[in-house]
C-alpha positions as MATLAB code, in Angstrom:
seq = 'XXXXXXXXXXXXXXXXXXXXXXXXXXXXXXXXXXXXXXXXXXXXXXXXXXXXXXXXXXXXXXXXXXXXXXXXXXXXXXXXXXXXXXXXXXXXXXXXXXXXXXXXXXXXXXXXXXXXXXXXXXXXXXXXXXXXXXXXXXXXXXXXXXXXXXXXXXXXXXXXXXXXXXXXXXXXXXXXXXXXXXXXXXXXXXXXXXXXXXXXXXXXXXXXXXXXXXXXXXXXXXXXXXXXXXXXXXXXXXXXXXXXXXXXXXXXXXXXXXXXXXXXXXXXXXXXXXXXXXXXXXXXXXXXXXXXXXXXXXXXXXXXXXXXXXXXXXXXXXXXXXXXXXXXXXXXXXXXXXXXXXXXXXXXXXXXXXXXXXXXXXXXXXXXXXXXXXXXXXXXXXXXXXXXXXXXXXXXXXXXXXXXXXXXXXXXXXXXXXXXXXXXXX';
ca = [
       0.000    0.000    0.000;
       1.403    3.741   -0.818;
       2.750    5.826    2.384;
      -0.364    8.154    1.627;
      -3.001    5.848    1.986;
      -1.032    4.123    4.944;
      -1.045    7.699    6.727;
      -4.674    8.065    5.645;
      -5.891    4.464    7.089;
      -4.155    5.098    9.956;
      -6.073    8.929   10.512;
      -9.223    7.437    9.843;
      -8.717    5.157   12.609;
      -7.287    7.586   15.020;
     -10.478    9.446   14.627;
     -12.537    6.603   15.315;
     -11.322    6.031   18.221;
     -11.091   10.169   19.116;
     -14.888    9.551   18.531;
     -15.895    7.022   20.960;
     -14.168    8.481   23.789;
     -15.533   10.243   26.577;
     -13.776   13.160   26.231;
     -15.685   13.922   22.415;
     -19.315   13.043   24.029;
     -18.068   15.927   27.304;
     -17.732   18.301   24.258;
     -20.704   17.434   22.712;
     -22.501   17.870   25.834;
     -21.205   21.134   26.811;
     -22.125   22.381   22.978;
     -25.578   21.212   23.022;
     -26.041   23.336   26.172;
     -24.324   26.161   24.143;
     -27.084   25.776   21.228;
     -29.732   25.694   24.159;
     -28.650   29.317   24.435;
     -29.006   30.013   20.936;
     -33.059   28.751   21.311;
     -33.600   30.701   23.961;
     -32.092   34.415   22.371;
     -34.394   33.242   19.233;
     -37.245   32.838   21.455;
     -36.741   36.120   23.240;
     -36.662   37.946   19.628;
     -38.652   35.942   18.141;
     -41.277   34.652   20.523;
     -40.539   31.088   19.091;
     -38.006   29.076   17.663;
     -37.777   27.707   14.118;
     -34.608   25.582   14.007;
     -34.122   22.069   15.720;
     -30.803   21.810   17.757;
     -30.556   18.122   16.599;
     -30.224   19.140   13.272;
     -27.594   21.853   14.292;
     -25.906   19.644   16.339;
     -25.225   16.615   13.486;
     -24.651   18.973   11.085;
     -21.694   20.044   13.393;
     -20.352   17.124   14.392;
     -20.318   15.734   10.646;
     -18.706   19.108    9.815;
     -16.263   18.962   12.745;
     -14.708   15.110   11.990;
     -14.482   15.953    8.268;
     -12.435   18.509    9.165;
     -10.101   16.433   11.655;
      -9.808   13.836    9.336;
      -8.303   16.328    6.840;
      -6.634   18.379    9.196;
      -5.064   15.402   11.277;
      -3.835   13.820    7.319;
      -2.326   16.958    6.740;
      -0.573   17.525    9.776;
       0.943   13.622    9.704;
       1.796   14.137    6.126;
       3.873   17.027    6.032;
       4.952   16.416    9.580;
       4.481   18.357   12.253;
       5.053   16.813   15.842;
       5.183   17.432   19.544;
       6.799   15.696   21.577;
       4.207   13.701   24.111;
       4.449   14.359   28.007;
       1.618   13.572   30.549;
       1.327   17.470   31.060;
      -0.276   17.594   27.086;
      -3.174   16.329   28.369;
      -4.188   19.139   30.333;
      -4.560   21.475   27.131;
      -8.654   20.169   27.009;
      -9.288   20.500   30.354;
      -7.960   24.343   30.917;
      -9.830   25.273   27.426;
     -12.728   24.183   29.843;
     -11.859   25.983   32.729;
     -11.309   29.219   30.853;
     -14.906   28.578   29.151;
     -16.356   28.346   32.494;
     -15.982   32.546   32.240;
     -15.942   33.139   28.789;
     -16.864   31.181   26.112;
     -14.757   32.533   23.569;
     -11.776   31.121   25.591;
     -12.997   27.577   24.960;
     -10.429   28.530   22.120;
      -6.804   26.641   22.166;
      -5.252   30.176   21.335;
      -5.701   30.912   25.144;
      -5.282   27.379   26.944;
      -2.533   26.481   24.668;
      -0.521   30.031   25.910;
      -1.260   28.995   29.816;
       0.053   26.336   29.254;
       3.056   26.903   27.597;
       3.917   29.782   30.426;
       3.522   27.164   32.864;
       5.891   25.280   30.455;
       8.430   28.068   30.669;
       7.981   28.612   34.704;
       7.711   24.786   35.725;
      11.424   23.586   34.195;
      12.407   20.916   37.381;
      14.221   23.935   39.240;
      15.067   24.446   43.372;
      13.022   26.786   44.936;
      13.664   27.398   48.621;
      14.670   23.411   48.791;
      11.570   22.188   46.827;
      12.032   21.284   43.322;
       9.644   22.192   40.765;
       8.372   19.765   38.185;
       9.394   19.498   34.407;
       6.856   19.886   32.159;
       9.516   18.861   29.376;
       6.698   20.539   26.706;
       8.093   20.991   23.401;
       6.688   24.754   22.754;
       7.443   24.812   19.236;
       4.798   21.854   18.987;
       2.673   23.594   20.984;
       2.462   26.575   18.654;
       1.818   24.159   15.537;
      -0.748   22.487   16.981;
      -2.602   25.674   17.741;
      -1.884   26.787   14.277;
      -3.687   23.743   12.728;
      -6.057   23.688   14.835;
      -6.859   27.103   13.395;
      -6.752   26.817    9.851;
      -9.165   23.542   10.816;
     -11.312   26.470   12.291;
     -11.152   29.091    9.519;
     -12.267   26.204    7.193;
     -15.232   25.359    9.149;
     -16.347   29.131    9.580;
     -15.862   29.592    5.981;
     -17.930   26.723    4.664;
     -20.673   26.608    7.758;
     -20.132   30.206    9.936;
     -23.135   31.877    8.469;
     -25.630   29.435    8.449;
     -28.359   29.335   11.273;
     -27.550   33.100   12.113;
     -30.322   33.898   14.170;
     -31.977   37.823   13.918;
     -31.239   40.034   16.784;
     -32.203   43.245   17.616;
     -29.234   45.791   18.511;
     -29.170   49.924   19.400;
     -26.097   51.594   17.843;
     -25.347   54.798   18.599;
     -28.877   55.447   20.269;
     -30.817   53.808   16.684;
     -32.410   50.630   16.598;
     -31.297   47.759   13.544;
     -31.826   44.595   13.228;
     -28.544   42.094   12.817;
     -27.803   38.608   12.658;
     -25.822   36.701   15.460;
     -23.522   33.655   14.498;
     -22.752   31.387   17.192;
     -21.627   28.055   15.820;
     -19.354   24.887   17.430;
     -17.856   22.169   16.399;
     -16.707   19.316   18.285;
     -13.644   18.304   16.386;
     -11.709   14.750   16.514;
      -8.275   15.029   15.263;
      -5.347   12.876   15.493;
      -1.963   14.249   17.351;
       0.818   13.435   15.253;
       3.755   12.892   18.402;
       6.995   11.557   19.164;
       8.222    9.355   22.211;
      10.901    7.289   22.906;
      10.426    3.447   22.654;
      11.637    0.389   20.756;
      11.281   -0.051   17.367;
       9.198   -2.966   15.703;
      10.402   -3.302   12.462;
       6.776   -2.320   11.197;
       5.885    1.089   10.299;
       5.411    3.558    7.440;
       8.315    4.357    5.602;
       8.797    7.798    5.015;
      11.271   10.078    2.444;
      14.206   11.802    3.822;
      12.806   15.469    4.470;
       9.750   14.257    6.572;
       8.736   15.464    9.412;
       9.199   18.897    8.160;
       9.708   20.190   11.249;
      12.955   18.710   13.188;
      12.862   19.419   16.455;
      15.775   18.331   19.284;
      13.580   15.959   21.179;
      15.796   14.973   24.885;
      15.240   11.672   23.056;
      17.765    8.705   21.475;
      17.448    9.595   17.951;
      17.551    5.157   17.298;
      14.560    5.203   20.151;
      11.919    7.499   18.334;
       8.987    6.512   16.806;
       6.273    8.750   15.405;
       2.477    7.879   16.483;
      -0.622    9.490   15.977;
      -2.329   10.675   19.616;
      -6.696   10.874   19.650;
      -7.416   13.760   20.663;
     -10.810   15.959   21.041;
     -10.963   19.817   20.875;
     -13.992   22.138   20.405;
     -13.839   25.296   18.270;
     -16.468   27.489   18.149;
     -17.130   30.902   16.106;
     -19.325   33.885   17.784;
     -19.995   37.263   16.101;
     -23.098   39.759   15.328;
     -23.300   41.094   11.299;
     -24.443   44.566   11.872;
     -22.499   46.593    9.130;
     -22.736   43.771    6.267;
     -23.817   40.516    5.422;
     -23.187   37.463    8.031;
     -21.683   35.580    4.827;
     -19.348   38.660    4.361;
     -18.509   38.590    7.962;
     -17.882   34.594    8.179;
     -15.813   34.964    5.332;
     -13.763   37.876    6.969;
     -13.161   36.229    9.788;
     -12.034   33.120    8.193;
      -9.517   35.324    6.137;
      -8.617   36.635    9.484;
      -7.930   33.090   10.652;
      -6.337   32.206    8.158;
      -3.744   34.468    7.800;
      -2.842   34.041   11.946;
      -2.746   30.702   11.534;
      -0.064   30.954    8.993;
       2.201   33.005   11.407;
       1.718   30.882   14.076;
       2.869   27.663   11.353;
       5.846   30.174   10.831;
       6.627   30.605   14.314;
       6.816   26.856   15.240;
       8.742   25.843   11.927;
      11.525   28.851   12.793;
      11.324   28.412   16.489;
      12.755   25.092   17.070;
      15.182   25.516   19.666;
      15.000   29.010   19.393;
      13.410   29.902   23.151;
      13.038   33.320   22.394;
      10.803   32.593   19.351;
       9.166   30.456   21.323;
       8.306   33.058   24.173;
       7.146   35.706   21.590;
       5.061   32.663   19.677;
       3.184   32.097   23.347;
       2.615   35.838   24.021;
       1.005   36.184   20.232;
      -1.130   33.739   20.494;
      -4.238   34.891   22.610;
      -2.974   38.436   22.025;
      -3.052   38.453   18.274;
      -6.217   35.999   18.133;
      -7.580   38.877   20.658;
      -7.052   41.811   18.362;
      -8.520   40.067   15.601;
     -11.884   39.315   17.566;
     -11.559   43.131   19.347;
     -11.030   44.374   15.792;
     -13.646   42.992   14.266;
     -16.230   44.334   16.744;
     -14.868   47.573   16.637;
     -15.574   48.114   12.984;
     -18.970   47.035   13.572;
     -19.133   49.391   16.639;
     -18.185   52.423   14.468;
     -19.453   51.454   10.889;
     -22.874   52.165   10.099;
     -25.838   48.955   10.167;
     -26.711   47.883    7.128;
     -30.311   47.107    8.612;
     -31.550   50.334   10.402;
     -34.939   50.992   11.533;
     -36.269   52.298    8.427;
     -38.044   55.637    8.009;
     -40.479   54.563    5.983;
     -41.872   51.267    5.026;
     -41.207   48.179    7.017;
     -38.085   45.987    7.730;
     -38.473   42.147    7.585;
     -36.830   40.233   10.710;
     -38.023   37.004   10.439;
     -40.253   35.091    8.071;
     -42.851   32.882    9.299;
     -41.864   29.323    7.584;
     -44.031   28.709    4.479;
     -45.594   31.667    4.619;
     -46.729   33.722    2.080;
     -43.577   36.507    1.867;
     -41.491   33.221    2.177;
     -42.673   31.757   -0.705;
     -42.555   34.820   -3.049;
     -38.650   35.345   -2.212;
     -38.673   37.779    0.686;
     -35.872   37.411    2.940;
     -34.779   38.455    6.151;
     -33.452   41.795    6.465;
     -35.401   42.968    3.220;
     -37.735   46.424    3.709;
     -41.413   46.577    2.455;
     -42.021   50.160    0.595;
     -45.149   49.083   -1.398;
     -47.613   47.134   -1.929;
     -49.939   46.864   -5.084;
     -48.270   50.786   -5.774;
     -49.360   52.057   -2.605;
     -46.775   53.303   -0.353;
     -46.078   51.276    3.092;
     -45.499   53.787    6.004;
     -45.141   51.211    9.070;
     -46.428   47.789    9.800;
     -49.772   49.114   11.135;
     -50.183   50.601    7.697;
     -49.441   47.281    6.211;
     -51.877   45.957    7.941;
     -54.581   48.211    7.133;
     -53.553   48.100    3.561;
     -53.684   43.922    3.428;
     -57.121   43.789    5.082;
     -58.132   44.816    1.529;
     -57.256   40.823    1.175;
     -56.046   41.703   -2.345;
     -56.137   38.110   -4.591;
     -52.883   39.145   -6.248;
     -49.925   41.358   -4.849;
     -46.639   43.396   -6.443;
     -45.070   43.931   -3.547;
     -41.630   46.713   -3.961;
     -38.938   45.415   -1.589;
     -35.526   47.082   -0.731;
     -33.147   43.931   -0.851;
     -31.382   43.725    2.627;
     -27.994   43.244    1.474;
     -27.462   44.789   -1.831;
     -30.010   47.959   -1.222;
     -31.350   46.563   -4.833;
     -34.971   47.752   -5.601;
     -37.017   44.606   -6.568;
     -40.858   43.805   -7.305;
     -41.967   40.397   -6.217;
     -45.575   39.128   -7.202;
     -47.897   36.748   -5.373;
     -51.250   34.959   -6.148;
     -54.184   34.419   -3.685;
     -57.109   32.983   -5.605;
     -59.726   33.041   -4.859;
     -59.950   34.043   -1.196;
     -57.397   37.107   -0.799;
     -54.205   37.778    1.339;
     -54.527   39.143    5.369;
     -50.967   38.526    6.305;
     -47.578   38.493    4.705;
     -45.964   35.949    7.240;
     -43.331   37.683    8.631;
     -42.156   39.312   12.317;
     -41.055   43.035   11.071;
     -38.719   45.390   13.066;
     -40.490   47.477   14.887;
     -39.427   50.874   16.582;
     -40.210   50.122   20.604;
     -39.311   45.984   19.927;
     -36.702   44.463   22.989;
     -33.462   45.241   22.409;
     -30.864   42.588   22.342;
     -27.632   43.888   22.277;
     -26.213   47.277   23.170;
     -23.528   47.176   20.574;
     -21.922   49.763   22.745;
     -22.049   48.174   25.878;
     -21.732   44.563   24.651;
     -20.757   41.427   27.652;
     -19.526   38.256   27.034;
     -20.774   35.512   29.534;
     -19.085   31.938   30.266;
     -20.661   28.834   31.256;
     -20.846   29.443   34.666;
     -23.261   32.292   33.637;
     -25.371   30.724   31.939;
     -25.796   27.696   34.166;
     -26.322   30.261   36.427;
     -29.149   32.042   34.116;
     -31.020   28.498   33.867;
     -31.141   27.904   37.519;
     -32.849   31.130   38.008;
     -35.052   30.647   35.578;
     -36.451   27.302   37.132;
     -36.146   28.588   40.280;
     -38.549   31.801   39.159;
     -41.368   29.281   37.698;
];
């Protein structure tokens, strides 16, 4: 069998076993309860939810082992490894830990960089008489692994980011718009590709000369090394609000974003192999620069004008009531209603009035959301007339959501928190 499809058996089965461990079913859990959330934001906005979190929740695990499978192939291909030490294994559980206060840190960028300081402090050294432990990480590793990880991530934001956004309502700078909120997860499987010292079999993959592409000095006997792949379970997960432009537009910046940190991260590692003061400035960058890019982000949408405002005149679609009548003739969410068989729409209450004409056929003028395109969309209602468009508009005193100004992140703790109070309060 070619080395390729060798390395690519042996992924596959790394992944399968990543799969049925605990560890993947704790991250499934604790994303489930994130997508809970989700319903219950829709709800508030919406006064009902129209998605299914089982759906949601397939659809991103599916998503999230197709992308270790190809992320964990590359990785072994090319060769990238870290050296294994018992004091890996805590990477999952202080991505939880951070989580429990913000869920953005459920992010490797964070727990990866507390644990490499920790690498740097704990280095087996006397202190008053008491000797520290070794954590013996291999940085450089480190700082691949959390570049992967992230390129894993920009893939899945760019192919799946957008989708389910749910509408929100937001006040910027004291007007109300409506905007979309993206909160998606992924539980991903992915196979470690690591080094250790042991005794050779005789069986094994042979590989060419220049592999692994990244030679590090492992404190190993170069004749005692062998190369395995570790199963291993991470969770990634991509929040932001589209205020100023599209949520595609948005997902795709943000994967750009991504993808151009996890390339100096990949950088980093290659050049930082025994290099420690590459390897201290590759720690620092990593939540700071993955910070900026988040902080930036909002802050452009902070200062930019929505591209879904409260309208003047006429009436801005939030949501669309499923197979309803405005679905069906291609309104979408986001889109504003000026008129209506040529008369002029003024607010939803003049909608109203105007549809209780129950016209049997309607040329309806819409503004399109995104692309501020003027377009006429026609429906029939033989023989009995029209009432009600289907859809939950924007309206001027509606809940807000989000103070884009003022804007909190929450953890876990938080929202366990929120649903205790809630049953409590019943």
């Amino acid at each position: 069998m070619p080395p390729i499809l060798e390395i690519l058996t042996l992924t596959l089965q790394s992944i399968a076993t990543a799969v049925f461990n605990f560890s993947f079913i704790m991250v499934v859990f604790i994303i489930y309860s994130l997508y809970q959330r989700n319903k219950e934001i829709e709800k508030q906005v919406l006064s009902s939810y129209r998605g299914f979190i089982g759906n949601q929740m397939v659809e991103s695990m599916l998503q999230g082992i197709l992308m270790g499978i190809v992320g964990s192939f590359l990785l072994t291909l090319v060769g990238i490894p870290i050296q294994l030490t018992p004091y890996l294994l805590f990477l999952l559980p202080i991505a939880f830990l951070l989580a429990l206060f913000n869920v953005r840190y459920l992010c490797f960028s964070y727990a990866a960089a507390v644990l490499g300081v920790l690498g740097f402090v704990f280095r087996g050294q006397m202190i008053l008489g008491y000797q520290l432990p070794d954590l013996q990480l291999d940085i450089s590793g480190l700082i691949a692994l959390v570049a992967i990880m992230h390129l894993m991530e920009a893939g899945l934001i760019l192919i799946g980011g957008s989708k389910d956004h749910i509408p929100v309502i937001v006040k910027k700078k004291g007007k109300v718009a409506m905007g979309f909120l993206m909160q998606k997860y992924w539980p991903i499987p992915f196979s470690l590709l690591i080094v250790f010292a042991g005794s050779p079999t005789g069986e094994g993959i042979f590989m060419p000369e220049w592999w692994p592409m990244m030679k590090g000095t492992f404190a190993l006997d170069p004749g005692m090394m062998i190369y395995s792949l570790l199963p291993l379970t991470a969770a990634l997960g991509y929040g932001d609000i589209a205020v100023s432009s599209p949520p595609k537009d948005k997902a795709r910046k943000s994967a750009l974003g991504l993808f151009m940190y996890s390339l100096l991260l990949l950088v980093i590692a290659i050049f930082s192999v025994d290099q420690g003061w590459l390897q201290f400035i590759g720690i620092f960058l990593m939540p700071l620069f993955h910070e900026w890019i988040m902080r930036k982000h909002r802050f452009q949408d902070i200062k930019t004008e929505p591209l879904y405002p409260l309208p003047n005149k006429g009436v801005r679609v939030l949501e669309l009531i499923s197979e309803g009548p405005a679905e069906k003739m291609g309104i979408q969410r986001g889109d504003i209603i000026c008129k209506i068989n040529g008369l002029d729409v003024l607010h939803f209450q003049h909608l109203q009035a105007i549809l209780k004409q129950y016209y049997t056929f309607l040329w309806i003028d819409i503004i399109r959301g995104d692309t501020q395109e003027t377009i006429t969309l026609e429906y029939k209602a033989y023989p009995y007339g029209i009432n009600d468009l289907g859809i939950v508009p924007l309206m001027e005193n509606a809940r807000i959501t989000y103070h884009m100004e003022n804007m909190q992140e929450i953890g876990i703790l938080e929202i366990l928190y929120q649903k205790i109070k809630k049953r409590k309060n019943r």
